[in-house]
Every structure is written in C-alpha cells, then in structure tokens.
C-alpha positions in Angstrom: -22.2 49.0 2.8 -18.7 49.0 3.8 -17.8 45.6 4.2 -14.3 45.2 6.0 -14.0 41.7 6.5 -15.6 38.6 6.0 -15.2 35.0 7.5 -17.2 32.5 5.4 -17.1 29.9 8.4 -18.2 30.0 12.2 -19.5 27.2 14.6 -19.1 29.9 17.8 -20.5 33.4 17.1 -24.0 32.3 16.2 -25.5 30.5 19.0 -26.3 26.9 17.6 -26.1 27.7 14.4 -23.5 27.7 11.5 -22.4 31.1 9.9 -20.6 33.3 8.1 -19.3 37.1 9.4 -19.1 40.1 8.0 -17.4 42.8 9.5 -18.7 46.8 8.9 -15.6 48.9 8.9 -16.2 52.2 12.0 -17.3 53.4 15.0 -18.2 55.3 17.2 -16.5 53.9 20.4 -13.0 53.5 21.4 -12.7 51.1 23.3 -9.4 50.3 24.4 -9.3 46.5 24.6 -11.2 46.3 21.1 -9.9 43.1 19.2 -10.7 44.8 15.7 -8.8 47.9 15.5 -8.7 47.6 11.8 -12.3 48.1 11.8 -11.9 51.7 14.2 -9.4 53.4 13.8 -9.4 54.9 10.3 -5.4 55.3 10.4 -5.9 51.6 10.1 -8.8 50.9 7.5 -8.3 49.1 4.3 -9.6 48.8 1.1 -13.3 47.5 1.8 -14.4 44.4 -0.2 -17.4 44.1 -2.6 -20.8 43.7 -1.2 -22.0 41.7 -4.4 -19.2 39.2 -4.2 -20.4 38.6 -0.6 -23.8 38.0 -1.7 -23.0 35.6 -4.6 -21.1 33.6 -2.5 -24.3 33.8 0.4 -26.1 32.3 -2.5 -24.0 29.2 -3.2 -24.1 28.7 0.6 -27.7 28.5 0.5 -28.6 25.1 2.6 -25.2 24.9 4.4 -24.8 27.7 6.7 -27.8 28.9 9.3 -27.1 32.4 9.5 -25.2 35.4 8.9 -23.5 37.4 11.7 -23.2 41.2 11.1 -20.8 42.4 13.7 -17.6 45.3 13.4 -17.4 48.2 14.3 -20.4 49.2 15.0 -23.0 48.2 12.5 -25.7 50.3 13.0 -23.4 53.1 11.3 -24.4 51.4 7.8 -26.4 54.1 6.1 -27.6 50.9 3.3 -27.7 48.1 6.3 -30.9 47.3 5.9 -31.2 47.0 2.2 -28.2 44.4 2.6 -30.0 42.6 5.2 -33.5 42.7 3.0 -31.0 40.8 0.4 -29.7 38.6 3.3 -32.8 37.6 4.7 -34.4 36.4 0.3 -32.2 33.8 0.4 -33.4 32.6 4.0 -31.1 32.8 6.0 -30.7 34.0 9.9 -29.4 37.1 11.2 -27.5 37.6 14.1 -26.5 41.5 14.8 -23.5 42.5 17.2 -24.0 46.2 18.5 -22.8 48.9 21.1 -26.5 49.9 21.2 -26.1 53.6 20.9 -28.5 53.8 18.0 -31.5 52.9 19.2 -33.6 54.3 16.6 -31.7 52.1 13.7 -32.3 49.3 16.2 -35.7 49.6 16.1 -36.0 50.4 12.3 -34.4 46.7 12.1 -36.9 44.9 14.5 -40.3 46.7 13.2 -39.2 44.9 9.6 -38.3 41.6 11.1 -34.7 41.8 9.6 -32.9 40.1 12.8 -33.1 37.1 14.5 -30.9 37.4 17.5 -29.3 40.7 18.8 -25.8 40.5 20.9 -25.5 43.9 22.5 -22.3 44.8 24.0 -23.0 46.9 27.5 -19.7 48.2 28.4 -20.1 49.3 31.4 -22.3 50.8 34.5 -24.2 54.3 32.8 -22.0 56.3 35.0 -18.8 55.0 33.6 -19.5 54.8 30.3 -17.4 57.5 29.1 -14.3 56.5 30.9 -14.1 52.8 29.0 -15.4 53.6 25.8 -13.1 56.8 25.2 -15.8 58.5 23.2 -18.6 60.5 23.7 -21.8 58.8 24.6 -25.6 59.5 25.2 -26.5 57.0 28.1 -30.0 57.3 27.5 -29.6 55.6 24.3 -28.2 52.7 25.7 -30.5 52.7 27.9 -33.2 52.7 25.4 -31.8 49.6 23.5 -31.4 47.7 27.0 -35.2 48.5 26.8 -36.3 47.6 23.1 -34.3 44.2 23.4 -35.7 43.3 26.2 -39.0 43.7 25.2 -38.6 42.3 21.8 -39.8 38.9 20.7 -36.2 37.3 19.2 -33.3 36.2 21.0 -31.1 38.0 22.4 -28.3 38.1 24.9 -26.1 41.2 27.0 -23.1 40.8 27.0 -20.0 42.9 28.5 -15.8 42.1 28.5 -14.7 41.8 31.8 -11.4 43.7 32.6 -9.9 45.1 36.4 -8.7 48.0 35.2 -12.0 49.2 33.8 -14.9 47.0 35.9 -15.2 46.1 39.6 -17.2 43.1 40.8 -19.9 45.6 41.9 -19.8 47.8 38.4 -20.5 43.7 36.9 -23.2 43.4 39.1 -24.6 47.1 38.4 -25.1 46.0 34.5 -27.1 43.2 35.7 -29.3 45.1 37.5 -30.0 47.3 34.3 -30.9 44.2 32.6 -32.6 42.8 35.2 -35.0 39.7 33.8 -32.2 39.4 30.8 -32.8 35.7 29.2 -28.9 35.6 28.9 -25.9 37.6 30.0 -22.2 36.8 29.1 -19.3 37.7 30.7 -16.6 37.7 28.3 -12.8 37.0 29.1 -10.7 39.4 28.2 -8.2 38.1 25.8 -4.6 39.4 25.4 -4.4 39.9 21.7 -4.2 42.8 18.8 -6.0 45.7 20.4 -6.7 49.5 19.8 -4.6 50.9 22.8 -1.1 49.0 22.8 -0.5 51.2 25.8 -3.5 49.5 27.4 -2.4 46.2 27.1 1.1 47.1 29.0 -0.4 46.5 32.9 -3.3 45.2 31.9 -5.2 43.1 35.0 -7.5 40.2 33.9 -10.1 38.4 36.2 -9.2 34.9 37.6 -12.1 31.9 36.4 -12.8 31.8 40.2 -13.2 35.5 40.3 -15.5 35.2 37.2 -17.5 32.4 38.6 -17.8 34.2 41.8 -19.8 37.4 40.2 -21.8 35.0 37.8 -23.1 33.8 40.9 -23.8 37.5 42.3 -25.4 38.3 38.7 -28.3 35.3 38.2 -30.2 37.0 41.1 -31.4 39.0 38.5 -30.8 37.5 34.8 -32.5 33.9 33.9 -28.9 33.0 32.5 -25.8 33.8 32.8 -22.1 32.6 31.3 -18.6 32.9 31.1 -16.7 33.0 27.7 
C-alpha cells in the first residue's frame, strides 16, 4: 500500500478513542483547500514509507492505542487496502476510514468483511456542484450511493463537509443535509488557513463567521439527529 505518512499519536481524529494515522499517498479529487497536497498532487509525492515497519510498530502498540485511522488522499484507491486492514484488524485494533466516497463498490467490499469500525465521509458539496469544488471529474451517483450504504450500515459513522464562502452558501449547507437526511452525525468543518493545494485559492479566500456557522447548524438538525462545528 502506498503509505505516505504516518502519525503514531491522535486524541482528535478518532472519536473517543486513541490512534495512530496513516496517510495513503493520491487522489482522485482536487480539491482546492485540501490540507494534504503532498498526498495529491504527484509533482509533490515523496518517497512512500514501509508498510512492514508500520505494522511492527502497530504491534508494540498493542493495548495502548484504540484504533487506527486510514485517511489521505483518498484511500479507497489502495489496490492492497484491505489485505493491510485484514493485518490491522489481528492485532485488534479499531478502524476508522476517511473517504470522498466516490468508490462505492470498494466501500462496500470493506463493510461486507467487517474491516471498519467507523466511516468519516467527506461530502463536498450539493450533487450539482460537485464538479466546480472538487476540480475533477466526478460520477454523482456514486456519491450518492455511499451516502446510501453508510447510512444503512450498522457502524458509526458521520458526514462531514469543510465549509468555505467562496465554494458553499448557507442553502448549498443545508442541501447536503437534506441528502443525508436521518444522518446520526454531521460536521461542519472550519476552514483553516494553512498549506493547501491551490495557493491561488487561498489569496481572497472568505471563511464563515462561528455565528454564521452556528446559525446553519441550527437550519441543518431539522434533518440530522446531530450536528457540529469543528
């Protein structure tokens, strides 16, 4: 698997739980306010690390971290993800995957051999305007279909989507919710001014105020049980 990065400590990107992260170098998207551009842009890619090292030192960990986040990139490009995870999952521990959702079908593969414990999907943006804040190609139908498959799966999940005015509207917000609608948990996420893919982007760049944000949350649990700011 091509193994990018790896963060051997996390009390925040697990829910409750304390993990390491490894990051899966590619994808599909472009997102322009993506925080990992190391991890997309091939210009930008490194040497990836060893998988076996990873594992040996999952294996000394054993009994002191909860889980194991698999985030990027985009995951779900891994042609050997689920062998990994199979190895993962013998020593006991939890996994948490981050995805774009645009693979359903390697989504499901996942959840019919019980390999994940929690999903975070990623929903960029109302169907319509996918294309225009992702910067890639991109089957809506397929997204649609992992909206679908998480919510009727039997693990924990939550939606989750980064909030910026240049790309989103308070209505486009609430338009996500409404595809989720019955969600356990959506998060809005803050956008965060640091190392992104499009320098360009981050130039005029227009964030949400927390009143703003607390105003849509609001808005959005008319039709999610829960939902956050972060």
């Amino acid at each position: 698997m091509k193994i990018a990065g790896f963060q051997k400590f996390s009390l925040i990107d697990y829910p409750s739980k304390i993990s390491a992260i490894i990051f899966t170098q590619g994808c599909n998207f472009r997102c322009p306010y993506c925080h990992n551009p190391e991890l997309v842009n091939p210009e930008l890619f490194s040497d990836t690390l060893d998988e076996d090292l990873i594992l040996t030192f999952l294996s000394k960990r054993i009994g002191k971290l909860d889980g194991v986040v698999i985030t990027g990139g985009e995951p779900l490009l891994q042609h050997d993800l689920i062998e990994f995870i199979k190895k993962v999952k013998e020593m006991g521990y939890l996994v948490k995957l981050d995805t774009n959702g645009s693979y359903p079908e390697n989504l499901e593969r996942l959840l019919a051999k019980n390999l994940i414990d929690y999903i975070a999907m990623d929903i960029k943006a109302p169907l319509e305007k996918y294309h225009n804040v992702v910067q890639a190609d991109v089957c809506t139908e397929k997204i649609m279909e992992s909206i679908t498959i998480i919510l009727n799966s039997n693990i924990d999940y939550e939606f989750r989507t980064t909030v910026v005015k240049d790309l989103l509207i308070e209505d486009d917000l609430i338009c996500i919710a409404k595809l989720i609608r019955g969600a356990k948990r959506y998060v809005l996420q803050k956008f965060v001014m640091s190392k992104i893919l499009d320098k360009s982007f981050a130039s005029n760049v227009k964030c949400f105020s927390e009143d703003e944000l607390n105003t849509i949350i609001d808005k959005v649990k008319k039709y999610v049980s829960e939902c956050i700011m972060r």
